[in-house]
N, C-alpha and C positions, 0 to 999 in steps of 0.2 A: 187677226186671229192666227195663231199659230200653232198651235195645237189640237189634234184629233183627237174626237170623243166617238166611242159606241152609239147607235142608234137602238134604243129601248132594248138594252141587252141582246141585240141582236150583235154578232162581227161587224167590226169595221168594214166597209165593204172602200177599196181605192181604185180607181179608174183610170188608166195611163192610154193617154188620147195621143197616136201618130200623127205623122202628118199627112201630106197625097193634096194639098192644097185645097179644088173642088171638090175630089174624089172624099176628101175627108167631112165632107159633109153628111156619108151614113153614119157618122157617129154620133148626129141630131134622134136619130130611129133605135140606134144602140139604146141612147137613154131614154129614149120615150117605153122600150120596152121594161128596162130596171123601173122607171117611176109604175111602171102599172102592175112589177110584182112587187108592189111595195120595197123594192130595195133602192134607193137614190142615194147614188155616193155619198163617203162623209171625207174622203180623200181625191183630188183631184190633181195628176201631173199631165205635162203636154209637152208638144214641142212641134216648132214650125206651124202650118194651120191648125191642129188638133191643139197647139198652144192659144188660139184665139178663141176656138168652141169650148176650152176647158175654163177659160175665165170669166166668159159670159156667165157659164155655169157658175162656177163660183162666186159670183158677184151677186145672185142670187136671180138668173134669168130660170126659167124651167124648161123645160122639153119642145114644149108646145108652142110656149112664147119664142123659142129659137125655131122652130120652123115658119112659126108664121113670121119672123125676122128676118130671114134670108130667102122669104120666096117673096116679101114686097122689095127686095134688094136689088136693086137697079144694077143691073152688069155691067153698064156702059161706066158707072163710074167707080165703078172697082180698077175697072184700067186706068182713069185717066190716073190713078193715084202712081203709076208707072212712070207719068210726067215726070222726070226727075232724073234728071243729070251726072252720073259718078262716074264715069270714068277715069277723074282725077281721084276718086278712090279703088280704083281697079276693078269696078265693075258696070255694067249697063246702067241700074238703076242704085240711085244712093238708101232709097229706104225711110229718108226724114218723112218724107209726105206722108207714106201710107202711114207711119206710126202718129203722124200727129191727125190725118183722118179719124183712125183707130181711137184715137184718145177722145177725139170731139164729139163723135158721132155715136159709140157705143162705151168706153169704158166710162166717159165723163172725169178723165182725170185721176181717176183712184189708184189707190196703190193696194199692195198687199196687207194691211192691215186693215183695208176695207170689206176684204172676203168674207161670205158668210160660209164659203167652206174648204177650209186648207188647201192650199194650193204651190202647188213648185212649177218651174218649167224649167227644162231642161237645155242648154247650148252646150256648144264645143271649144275649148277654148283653143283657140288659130295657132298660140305659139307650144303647146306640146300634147292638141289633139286629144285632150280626156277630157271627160265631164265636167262643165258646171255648172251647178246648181243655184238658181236664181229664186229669193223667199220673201225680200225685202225690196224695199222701191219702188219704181213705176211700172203699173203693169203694160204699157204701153212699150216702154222701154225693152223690158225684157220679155216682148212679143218680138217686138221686132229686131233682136239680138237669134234670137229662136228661127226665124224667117231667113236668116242673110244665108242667100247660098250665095256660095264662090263664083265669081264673076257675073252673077245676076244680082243681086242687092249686096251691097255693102257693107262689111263686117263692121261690129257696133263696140264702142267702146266704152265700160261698166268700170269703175274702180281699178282704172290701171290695165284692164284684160281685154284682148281682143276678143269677142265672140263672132261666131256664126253659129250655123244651122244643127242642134242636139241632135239632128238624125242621123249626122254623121258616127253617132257613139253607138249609140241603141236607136232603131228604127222607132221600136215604140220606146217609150220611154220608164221601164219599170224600177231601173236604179233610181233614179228623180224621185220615184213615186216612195219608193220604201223609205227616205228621208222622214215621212212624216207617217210612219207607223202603221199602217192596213194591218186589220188581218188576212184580210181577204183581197185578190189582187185581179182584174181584168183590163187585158189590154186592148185595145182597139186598133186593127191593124187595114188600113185601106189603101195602102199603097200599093205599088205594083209587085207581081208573083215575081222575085230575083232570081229564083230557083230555076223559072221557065222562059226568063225573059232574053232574048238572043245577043239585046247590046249588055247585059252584065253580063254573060257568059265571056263573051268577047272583052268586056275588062278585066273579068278574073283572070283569064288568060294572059293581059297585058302589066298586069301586075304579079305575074308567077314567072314573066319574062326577064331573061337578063336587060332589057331597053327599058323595064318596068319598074326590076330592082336596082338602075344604077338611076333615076329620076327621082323614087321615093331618095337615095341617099344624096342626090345634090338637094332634092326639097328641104330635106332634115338639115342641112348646112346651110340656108337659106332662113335671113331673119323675118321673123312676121312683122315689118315694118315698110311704108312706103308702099302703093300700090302695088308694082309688080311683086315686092316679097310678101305680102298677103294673098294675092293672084295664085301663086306658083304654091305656097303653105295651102292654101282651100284647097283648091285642082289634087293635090296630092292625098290631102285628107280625106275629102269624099274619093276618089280613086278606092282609097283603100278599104273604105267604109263597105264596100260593095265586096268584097271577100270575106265579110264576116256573117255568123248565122245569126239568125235574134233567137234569143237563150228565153225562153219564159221560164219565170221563180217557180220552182217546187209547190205545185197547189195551187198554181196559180193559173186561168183560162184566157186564151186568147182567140180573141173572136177575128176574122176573114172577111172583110165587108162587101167586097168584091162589086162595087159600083159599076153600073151598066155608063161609065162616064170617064172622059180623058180629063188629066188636070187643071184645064182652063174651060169646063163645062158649069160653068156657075150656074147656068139655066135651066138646068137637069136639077137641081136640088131635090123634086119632088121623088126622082127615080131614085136617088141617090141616098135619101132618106130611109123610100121602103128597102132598098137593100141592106142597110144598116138595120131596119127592125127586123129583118129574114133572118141575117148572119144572127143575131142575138138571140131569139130562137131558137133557134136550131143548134146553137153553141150550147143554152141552158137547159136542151132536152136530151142532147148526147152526153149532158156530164150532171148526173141525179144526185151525188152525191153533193157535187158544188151547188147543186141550185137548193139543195136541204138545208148547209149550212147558210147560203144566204138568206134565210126565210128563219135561220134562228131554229133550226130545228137537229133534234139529233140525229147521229147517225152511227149506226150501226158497226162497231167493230167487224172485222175480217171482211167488211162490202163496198 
């Protein structure tokens, strides 16, 4: 499927799911709240974790069935999918495992022509650091292209392109998302606050630094090839990614999920969940006008 259709003349309604790894599991509760005001996506984009929740989704899991799927989810073997040796690809973990876990165990193999609802996810490409956008293939594949941070999993290679992690471009991912037409756009944001956080304060700092800006210019002379030059291109691109603000689309609502959970708290899902249906709440009762047009209703010039 690749193409987006209106739901019973209501707007498109599209959903751009961040990442935050465990933390990103309130966006289980995000959409259990849209399914119970009758609004469930007809557009889905992701990237990094929020790229694994958004394809479940699409593949046609629902709300419910994803909660009750990651709380019978065994923690212990989410790590061992870790087992897995790259160093000789310039990072701790290569990433083959957990994508062919990924594949076995929940995607069953499918690709994006399996979707029952449009789908993109979003990566980075390693050699000149901007968007791209993954529609075709395997979804497994381009989960785990979405997932490669820089010297933690292993930059994945797609038709020629090194990818890693889309959060490097946009935190959440609503350029991905606008490829396939919304009218209507919410992002999902459960990562950490950058604004209040003291180690990105301290890298914005070290990248507004002369020691900062002569590293980004030997990086940029550095080819993305061979581990260390993928190494030093990551390190650089996330660096920089942390200087920039997340821009939400004109009209567009971005919800806060703010999980009571650090990023390897898989076991927390339940708390993490209801944080996800609080933030969506309290998002759709601060903004009256967006929650009228998701309900297909009109609204009132000059309000």
């Amino acid at each position: 499927m690749n193409g987006a259709a209106s739901h019973g003349g209501r707007p498109l309604l599209g959903v751009a799911f961040g990442g935050g790894t465990a933390r990103g599991l309130a966006h289980i509760g995000a959409l259990k709240v849209l399914e119970a005001e009758g609004a469930a996506p007809g557009a889905l984009a992701g990237t990094s974790y929020g790229a694994i929740i958004a394809a479940l989704y699409a593949l046609g899991m629902p709300a419910l069935e994803l909660e009750r799927l990651v709380r019978e989810q065994n923690t212990g073997e989410i790590w061992l999918q870790g087992l897995d040796f790259g160093l000789h690809r310039g990072s701790i973990i290569h990433g083959r495992r957990l994508a062919r876990w990924l594949d076995r165990k929940f995607f069953f193999g499918a690709g994006f022509d399996d979707v029952q609802i449009p789908f993109a996810v979003a990566c980075t490409d390693l050699a000149t650091g901007r968007l791209h956008v993954i529609r075709e293939g395997s979804i497994a594949r381009a989960v785990q292209a979405s997932c490669a941070l820089p010297g933690v999993f292993a930059p994945v290679h797609i038709d020629g392109q090194v990818l890693i992690d889309g959060g490097f471009v946009q935190t959440v991912p609503f350029e991905a998302l606008r490829t396939l037409g919304p009218d209507l756009t919410i992002g999902l944001h459960a990562g950490v606050d950058v604004e209040n956080a003291r180690i990105i304060r301290w890298i914005r700092r070290f990248n507004a630094s002369p020691t900062g800006r002569r590293f980004q210019r030997a990086a940029g002379r550095t080819r993305a090839s061979g581990p260390f030059g993928q190494m030093v291109r990551g390190l650089a691109i996330s660096l920089r990614s942390y200087s920039r603000g997340l821009r939400v689309p004109r009209g567009g609502l971005l919800v806060r999920e703010a999980p009571p959970a650090a990023w390897w708290d898989f076991h927390k899902s339940p708390q993490s969940i209801a944080a996800g249906e609080t933030a969506m709440r309290a998002a759709l009762a601060a903004a009256p006008e967006f929650r009228a047009r998701l309900r297909g209703e009109e609204v009132a010039c000059g309000r």
